[in-house]
C-alpha positions in Angstrom: 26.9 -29.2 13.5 27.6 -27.8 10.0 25.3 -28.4 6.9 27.2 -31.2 5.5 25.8 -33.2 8.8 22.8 -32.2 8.6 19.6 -33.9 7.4 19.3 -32.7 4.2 15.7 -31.7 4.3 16.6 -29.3 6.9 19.7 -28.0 5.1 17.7 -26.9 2.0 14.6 -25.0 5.2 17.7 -23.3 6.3 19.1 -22.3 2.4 15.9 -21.1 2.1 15.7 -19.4 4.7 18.9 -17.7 4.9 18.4 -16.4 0.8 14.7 -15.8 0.4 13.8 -12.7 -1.2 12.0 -9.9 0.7 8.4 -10.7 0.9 8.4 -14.5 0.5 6.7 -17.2 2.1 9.2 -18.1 4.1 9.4 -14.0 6.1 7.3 -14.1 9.3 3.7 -13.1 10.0 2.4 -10.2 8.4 2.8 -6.5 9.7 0.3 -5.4 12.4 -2.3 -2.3 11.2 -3.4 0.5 13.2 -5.7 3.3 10.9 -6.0 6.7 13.2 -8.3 9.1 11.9 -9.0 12.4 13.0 -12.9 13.3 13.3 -13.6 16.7 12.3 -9.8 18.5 11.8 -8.4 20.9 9.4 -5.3 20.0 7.9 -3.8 23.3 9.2 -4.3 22.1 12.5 -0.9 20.4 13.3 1.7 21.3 15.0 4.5 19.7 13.3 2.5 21.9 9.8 3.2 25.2 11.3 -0.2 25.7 13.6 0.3 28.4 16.5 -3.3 27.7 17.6 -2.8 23.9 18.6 -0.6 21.7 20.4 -0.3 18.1 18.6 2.9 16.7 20.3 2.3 13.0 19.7 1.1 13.2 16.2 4.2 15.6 15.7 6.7 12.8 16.8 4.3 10.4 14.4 4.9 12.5 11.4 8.8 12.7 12.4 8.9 8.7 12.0 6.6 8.7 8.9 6.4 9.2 5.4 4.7 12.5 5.2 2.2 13.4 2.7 1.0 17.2 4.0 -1.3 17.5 0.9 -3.5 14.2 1.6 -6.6 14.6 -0.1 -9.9 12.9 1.4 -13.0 12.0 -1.0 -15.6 14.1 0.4 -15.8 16.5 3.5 -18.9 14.6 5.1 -17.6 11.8 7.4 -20.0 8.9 6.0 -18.9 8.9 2.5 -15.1 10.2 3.5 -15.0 6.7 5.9 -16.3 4.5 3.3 -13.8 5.7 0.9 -10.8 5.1 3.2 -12.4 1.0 3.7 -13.7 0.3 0.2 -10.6 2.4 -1.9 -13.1 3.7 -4.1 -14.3 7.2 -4.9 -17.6 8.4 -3.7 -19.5 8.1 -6.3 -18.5 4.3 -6.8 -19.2 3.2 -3.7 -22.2 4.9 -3.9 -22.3 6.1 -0.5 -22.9 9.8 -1.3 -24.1 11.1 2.5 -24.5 10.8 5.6 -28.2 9.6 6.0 -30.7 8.6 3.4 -33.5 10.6 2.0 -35.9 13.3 4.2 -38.8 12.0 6.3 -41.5 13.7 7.1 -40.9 12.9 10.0 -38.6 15.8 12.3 -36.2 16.1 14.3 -35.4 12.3 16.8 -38.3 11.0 15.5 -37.1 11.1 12.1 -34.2 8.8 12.7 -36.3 6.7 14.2 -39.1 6.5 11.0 -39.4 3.1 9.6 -38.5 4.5 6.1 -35.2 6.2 7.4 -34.7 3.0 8.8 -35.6 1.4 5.6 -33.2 3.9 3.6 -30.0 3.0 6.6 -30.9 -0.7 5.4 -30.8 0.2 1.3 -27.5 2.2 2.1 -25.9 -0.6 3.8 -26.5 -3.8 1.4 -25.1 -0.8 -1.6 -21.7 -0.4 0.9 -21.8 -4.1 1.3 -21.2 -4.6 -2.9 -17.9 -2.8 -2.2 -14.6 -4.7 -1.3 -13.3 -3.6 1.9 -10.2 -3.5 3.7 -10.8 -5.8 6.7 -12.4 -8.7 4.8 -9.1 -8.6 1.9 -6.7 -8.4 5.6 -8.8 -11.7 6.9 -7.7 -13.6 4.0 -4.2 -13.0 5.2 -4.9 -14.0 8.6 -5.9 -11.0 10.6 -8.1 -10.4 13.0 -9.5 -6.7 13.3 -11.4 -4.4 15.3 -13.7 -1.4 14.6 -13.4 1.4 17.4 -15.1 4.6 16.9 -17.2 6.8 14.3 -19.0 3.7 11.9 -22.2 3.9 10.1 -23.2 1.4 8.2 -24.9 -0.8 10.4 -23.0 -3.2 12.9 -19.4 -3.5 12.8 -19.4 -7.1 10.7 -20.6 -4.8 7.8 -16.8 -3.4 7.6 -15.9 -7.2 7.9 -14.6 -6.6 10.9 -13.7 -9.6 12.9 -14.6 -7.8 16.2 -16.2 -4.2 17.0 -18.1 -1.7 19.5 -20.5 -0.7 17.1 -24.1 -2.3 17.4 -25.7 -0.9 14.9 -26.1 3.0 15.6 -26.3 5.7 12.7 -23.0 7.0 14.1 -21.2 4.5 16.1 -23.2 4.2 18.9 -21.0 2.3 21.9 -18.2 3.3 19.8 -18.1 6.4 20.3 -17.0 6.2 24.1 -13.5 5.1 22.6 -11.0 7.8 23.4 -13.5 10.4 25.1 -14.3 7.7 27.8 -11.4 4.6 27.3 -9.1 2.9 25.2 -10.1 -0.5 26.9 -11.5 -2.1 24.2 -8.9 -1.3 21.9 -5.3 -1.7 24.0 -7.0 -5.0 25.4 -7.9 -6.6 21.5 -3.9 -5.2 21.1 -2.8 -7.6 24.2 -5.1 -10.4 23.1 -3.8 -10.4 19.5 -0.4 -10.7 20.5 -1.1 -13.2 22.8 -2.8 -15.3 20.0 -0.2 -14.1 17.3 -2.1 -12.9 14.9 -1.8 -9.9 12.7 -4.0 -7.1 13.5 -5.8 -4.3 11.9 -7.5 -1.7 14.1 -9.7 1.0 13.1 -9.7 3.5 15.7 -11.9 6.7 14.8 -13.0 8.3 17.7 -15.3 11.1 17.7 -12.2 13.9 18.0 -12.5 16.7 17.9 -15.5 16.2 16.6 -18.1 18.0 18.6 -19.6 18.2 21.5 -16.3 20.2 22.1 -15.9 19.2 25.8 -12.3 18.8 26.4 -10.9 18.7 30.1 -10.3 21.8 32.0 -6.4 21.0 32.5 -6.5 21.4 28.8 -8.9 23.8 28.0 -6.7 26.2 30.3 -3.9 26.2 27.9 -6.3 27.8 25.4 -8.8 30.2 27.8 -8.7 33.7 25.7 -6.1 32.8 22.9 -8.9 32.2 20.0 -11.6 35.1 18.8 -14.4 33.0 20.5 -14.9 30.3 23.2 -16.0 27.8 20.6 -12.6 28.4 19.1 -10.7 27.4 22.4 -12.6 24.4 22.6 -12.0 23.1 19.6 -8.4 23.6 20.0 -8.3 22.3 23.6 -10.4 19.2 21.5 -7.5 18.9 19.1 -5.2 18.5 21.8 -7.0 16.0 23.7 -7.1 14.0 20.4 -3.4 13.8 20.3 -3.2 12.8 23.9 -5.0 9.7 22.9 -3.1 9.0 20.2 0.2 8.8 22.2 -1.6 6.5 24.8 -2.3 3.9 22.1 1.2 4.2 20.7 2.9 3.9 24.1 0.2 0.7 24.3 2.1 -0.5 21.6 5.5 0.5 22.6 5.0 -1.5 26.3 3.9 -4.7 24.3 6.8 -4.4 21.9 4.8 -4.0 18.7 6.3 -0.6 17.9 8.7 -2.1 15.1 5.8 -4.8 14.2 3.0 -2.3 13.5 2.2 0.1 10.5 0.4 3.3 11.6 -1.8 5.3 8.8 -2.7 8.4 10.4 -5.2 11.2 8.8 -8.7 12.8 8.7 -12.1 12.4 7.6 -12.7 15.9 7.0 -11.9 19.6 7.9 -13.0 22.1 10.3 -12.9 25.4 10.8 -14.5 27.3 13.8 -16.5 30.4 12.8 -14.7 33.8 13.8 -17.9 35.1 15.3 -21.1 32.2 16.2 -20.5 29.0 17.9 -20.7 26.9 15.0 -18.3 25.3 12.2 -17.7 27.5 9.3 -19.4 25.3 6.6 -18.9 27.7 3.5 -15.1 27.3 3.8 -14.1 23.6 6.0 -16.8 20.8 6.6 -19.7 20.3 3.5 -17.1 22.9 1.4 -15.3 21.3 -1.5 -12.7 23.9 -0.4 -9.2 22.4 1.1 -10.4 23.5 4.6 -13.1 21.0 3.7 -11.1 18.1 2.0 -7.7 18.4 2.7 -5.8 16.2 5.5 -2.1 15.2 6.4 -1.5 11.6 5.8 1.2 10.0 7.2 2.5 6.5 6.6 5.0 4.9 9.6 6.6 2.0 9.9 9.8 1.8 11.9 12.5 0.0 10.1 10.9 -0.9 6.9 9.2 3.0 5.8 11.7 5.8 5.5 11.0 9.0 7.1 10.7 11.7 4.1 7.8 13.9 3.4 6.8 14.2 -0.2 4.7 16.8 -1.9 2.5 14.9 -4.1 -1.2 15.4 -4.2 -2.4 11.8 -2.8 -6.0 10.7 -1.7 -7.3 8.6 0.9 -8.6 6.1 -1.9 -4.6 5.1 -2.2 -4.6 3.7 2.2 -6.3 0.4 1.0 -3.8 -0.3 -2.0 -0.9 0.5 0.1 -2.1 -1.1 3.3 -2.8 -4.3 1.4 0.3 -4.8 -0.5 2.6 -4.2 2.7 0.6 -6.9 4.2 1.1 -8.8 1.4 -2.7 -9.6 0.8 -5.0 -9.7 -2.3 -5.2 -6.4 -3.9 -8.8 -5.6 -5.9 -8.6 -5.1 -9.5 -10.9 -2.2 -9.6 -9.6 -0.1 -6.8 -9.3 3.3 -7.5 -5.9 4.2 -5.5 -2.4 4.1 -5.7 0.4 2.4 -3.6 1.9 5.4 -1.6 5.0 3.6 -1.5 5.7 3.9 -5.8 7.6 6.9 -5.9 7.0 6.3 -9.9 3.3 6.1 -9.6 3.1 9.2 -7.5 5.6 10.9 -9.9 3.0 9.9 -12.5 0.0 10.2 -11.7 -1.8 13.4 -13.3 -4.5 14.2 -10.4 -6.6 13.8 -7.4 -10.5 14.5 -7.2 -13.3 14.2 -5.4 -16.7 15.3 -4.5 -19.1 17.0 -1.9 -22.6 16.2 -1.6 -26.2 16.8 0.0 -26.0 15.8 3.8 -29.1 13.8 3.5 -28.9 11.6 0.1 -31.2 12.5 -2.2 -31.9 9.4 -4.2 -29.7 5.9 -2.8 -28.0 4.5 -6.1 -27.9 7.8 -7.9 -24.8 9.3 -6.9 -25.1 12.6 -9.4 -28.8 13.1 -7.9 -27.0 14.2 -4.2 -23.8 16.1 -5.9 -22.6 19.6 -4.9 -19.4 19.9 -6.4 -16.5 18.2 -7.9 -13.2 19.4 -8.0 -9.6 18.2 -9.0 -5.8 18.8 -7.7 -2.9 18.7 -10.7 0.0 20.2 -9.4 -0.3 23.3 -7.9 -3.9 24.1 -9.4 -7.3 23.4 -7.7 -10.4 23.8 -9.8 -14.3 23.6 -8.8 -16.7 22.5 -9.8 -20.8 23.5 -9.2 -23.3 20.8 -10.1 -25.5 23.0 -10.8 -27.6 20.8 -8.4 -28.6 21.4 -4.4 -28.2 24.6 -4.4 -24.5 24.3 -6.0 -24.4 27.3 -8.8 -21.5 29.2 -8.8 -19.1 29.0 -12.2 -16.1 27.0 -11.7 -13.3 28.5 -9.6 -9.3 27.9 -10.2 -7.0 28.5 -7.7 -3.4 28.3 -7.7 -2.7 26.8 -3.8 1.1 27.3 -3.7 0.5 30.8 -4.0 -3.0 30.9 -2.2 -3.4 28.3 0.2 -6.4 29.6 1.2 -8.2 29.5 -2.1 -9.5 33.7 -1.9 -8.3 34.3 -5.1 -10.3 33.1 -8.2 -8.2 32.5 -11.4 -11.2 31.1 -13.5 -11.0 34.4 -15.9 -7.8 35.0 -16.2 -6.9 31.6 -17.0 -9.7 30.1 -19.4 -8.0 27.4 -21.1 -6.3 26.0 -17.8 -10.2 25.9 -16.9 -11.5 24.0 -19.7 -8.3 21.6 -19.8 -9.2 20.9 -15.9 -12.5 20.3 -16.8 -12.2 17.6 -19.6 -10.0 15.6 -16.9 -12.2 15.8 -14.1 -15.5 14.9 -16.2 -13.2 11.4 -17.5 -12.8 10.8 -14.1 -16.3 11.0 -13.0 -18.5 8.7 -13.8 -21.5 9.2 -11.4 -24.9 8.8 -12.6 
């Protein structure tokens, strides 16, 4: 039956149809959302980057199908205030979460977390995350229906505006932390069940990988016996692997319930690490607690297949631009006030002159007083990195410029040769901070 027959009414639904623009009303449901972040990985780490210490097969093939940002920037290298960032798309000290627990006890040891004023603090730091839009919530307004899997610390998992979660309540994740390590239940089963419901989804999965304890399985570990200077090394590669494992679990999940073209996958880290050359223990003056890239810096890859193309760009981006971009591709209510970008405006990237951030005190010195637990600033334009001391927490040093094309590893300090790059770096990244 041609138009001409047809009810008229129905005609114009199929016009409609047939010439809406992209993005209109009349396109089906939004995109499904799955967030992967590493726990505790150093952006050199990667396989498909150039690593000879670690195997990352899955998040190599991820990358292939991605738009690639290799110089993704994270808001602090302390997981706490990193997560919050990547929720809320604010900078550290907006959102105000500036470490991972509040103030010193006098109580020691267990029995501090357990003290009825760090409990007190946890409860302060919580209704400040709270004033902060976050990603879920905006995603519910458009329908979805989300899940929290993994590392989460501020509070239960309806803090995050989660719809549905593992976390109870615990200062790192509590149940949450078997996902990955001890199943993917949880997650692939909310997957099934969101399908089944059609509804979008949004998952958070951020299991604790390969964060410590490093206790990967042998079958693993014996592809790294002997290769790294110490033990502890091997582990934390064999950790890395086992990571990526995971990762191509969920995404064959995916693939067997024919979501694959229907899902968006953000992929990067919360921080960096770096295994000490000599102790078991994390090499804290130059990865995790540094403001150095070891510290700070992460791959972030964007896929969608069909709708994102494949390309890796060079820009400088931060992991405050994941809630803009996420949010626009689902075609939900952006917040005013963010402080990202959309990673998919090649002209905004072009433009924009820098990315910063911050490192601060483990244990927050004073809740709603962001410069009070500050370390360092620092700022990427270009190929330039500069640092910045406080002054505060044992944070001293004069600031530091290093040109990371040519020094990747930031060992070479051109604060004295270069003055006025110095001081011109310096005027940008005090109008960018406004911590108090």
């Amino acid at each position: 039956m041609g138009l001409r027959a047809m009810p008229r009414c129905l005609g114009l639904i199929i016009l409609l149809g047939l010439f809406a623009p992209a993005g209109s009303a009349v396109e089906t449901r939004a995109p499904n959302i799955l967030v992967i972040i590493s726990d505790d990985q150093a952006w050199t780490d990667y396989s498909f980057l150039g690593s000879t210490n670690v195997r990352t097969p899955h998040i190599d093939q991820l990358a292939a199908e991605s738009r690639v940002f290799p110089r993704g920037y994270d808001t602090n290298s302390l997981c706490s205030p990193s997560l919050a960032s990547i929720l809320t798309g604010r900078h550290v000290h907006r959102h105000g979460v500036t470490g991972n627990d509040p103030p010193m006890t006098a109580a020691a040891g267990a029995g501090k977390q357990k003290s009825a004023a760090f409990l007190q603090g946890r409860e302060q730091l919580i209704k400040l995350y709270d004033q902060s839009p976050q990603l879920p919530r905006l995603l519910a307004e458009r329908g979805y229906v989300s899940l929290q899997t993994g590392k989460w610390w501020m509070g239960d998992y309806t803090h995050g505006g989660f719809t549905e979660g593992m976390t109870k309540g615990g200062r790192h994740g509590d149940d949450g932390l078997t996902i990955g390590r001890q199943t993917l239940a949880p997650l692939t089963e909310f997957i099934s069940r969101a399908k089944k419901d059609q509804k979008p989804f949004f998952v958070w999965y951020a299991p604790m990988m390969p964060h410590d304890p490093h206790n990967p399985p042998e079958r693993i570990l014996a592809k790294y016996r002997g290769k790294a200077p110490t033990l502890w090394a091997d582990r934390y590669y064999a950790m890395c692997e086992w990571f990526d494992e995971t990762v191509g679990e969920v995404r064959a999940h995916l693939e067997k319930e024919g979501l694959t073209n229907d899902t968006i996958i953000v992929y990067l880290s919360d921080n960096g690490w770096i295994p000490d050359a000599k102790k078991p223990k994390v090499d804290f003056e130059r990865s995790k607690l540094s403001p150095f890239d070891g510290g700070v810096r992460s791959p972030l890859l964007v896929s969608w297949p069909g709708h994102i193309k494949p390309i890796t760009l060079d820009y400088a981006v931060s992991a405050v631009d994941i809630m803009p971009t996420l949010l626009k591709l689902a075609g939900a209510r952006i917040p005013a006030d963010g402080d990202g970008i959309d990673l998919m405006d090649e002209e905004a990237l072009r433009r924009r002159p820098f990315v910063a951030g911050q490192n601060s005190t483990h244990d927050i010195i004073e809740i709603g007083k962001p410069a009070s637990s500050l370390r360092y600033r620092w700022l990427v334009a270009g190929d330039l990195k500069l640092i910045v001391s406080s002054g505060l927490n044992g944070a001293t040093e004069p600031p530091r410029l290093f040109d990371l094309r040519a020094d990747a590893a930031e060992l070479h300090d051109l604060a004295g040769a270069r003055p006025a790059e110095v001081k011109r770096l310096t005027a940008l990244l005090d109008g960018w901070w406004d911590g108090r």
